[in-house]
C-alpha positions as CSV (number, residue, x, y, z in Angstrom):
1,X,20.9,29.3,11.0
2,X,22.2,26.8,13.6
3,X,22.6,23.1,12.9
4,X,19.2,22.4,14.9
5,X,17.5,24.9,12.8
6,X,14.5,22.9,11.1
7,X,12.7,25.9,9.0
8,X,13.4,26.1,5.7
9,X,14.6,29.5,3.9
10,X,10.6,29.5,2.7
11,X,9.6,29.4,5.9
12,X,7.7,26.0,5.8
13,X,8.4,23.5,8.7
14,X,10.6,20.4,7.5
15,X,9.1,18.4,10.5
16,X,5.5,19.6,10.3
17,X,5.8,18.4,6.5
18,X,6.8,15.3,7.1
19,X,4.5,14.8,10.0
20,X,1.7,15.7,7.3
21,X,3.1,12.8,5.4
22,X,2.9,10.4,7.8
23,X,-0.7,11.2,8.3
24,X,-1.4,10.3,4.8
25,X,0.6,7.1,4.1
26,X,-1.5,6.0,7.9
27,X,-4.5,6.9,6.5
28,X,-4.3,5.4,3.1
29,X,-3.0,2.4,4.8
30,X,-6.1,2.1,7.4
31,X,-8.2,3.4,4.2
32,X,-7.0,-0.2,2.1
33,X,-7.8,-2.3,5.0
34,X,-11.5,-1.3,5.5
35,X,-11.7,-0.8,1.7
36,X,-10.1,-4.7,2.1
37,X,-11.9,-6.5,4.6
38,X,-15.5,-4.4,4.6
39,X,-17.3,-6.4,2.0
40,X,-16.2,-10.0,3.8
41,X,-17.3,-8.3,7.2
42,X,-20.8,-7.9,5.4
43,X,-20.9,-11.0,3.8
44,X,-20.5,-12.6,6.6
45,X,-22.9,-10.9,8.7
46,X,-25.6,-11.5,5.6
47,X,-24.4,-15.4,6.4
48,X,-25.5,-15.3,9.6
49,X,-29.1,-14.3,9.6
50,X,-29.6,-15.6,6.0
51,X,-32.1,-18.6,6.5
52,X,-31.9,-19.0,2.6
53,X,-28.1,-19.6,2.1
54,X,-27.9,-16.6,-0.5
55,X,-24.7,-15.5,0.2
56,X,-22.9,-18.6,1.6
57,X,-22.0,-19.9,-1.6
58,X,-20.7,-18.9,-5.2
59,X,-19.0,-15.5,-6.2
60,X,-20.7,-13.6,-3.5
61,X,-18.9,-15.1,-0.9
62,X,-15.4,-15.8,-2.8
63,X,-14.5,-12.5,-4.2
64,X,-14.5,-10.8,-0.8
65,X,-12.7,-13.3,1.2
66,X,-9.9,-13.1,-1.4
67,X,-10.3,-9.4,-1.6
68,X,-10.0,-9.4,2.5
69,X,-6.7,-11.6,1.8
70,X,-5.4,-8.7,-0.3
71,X,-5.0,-6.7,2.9
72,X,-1.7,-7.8,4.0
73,X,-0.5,-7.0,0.5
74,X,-1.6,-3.0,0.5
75,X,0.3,-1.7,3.2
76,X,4.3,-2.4,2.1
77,X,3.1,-1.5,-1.6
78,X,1.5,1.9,-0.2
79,X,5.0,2.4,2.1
80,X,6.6,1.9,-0.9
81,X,5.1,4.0,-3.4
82,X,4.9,7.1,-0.9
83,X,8.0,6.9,0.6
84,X,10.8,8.7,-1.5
85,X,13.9,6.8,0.4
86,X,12.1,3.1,-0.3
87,X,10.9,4.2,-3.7
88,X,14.2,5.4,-4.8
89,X,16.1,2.6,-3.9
90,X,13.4,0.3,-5.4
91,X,14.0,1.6,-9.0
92,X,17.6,1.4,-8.3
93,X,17.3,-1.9,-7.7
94,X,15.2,-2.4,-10.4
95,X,17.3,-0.8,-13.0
96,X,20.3,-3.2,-11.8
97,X,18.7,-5.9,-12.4
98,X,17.5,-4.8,-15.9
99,X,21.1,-4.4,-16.9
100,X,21.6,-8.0,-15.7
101,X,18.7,-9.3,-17.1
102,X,19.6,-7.8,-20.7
103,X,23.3,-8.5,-20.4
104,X,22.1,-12.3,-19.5
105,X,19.8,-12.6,-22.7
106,X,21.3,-9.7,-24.8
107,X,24.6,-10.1,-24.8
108,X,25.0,-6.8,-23.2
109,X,22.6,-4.7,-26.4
């Protein structure tokens, strides 16, 4: 084909494809932030009604606040690992400064 041709010679759709990947990476992302900020939601709906103080205090209140704090961390690790461009150029980078590193300790081994 032409230059604006966007099928593949197997046919499949290079735009439908990555369309379909987009969908996933979104949906993993919204995925991590309910799995993120669900239990702190409950907790502190428990909070209110509990007359007792049950769930006010201790590990049952800690753990999902910092899990809930975790949610800004998900999304740039999940575009990261699923994007082939970002992921790429990560363990680029990372092999660079390998190099440097052992060349700084190593003497260049």
């Amino acid at each position: 084909g032409t230059p604006f041709d966007v099928t593949e010679p197997n046919g499949t759709n290079r735009i439908k494809a990555a369309e379909r990947k987009i969908s996933n990476v979104v949906a993993i992302i919204i995925t991590s932030f309910f799995v993120s900020w669900t239990p702190y939601t409950i907790i502190n709906l428990l909070v209110t009604f509990d007359k007792d103080h049950m769930f006010a205090t201790g590990v049952k209140a800690t753990i999902p606040a910092l899990l809930a704090k975790t949610s800004t961390v998900w999304s740039p690790i999940i575009y990261c690992v699923m994007n082939g461009e970002v992921r790429n150029a990560n363990l680029r980078t990372l092999s660079r400064l390998k190099r440097r590193l052992r060349v700084l300790y190593f003497g260049g081994i």
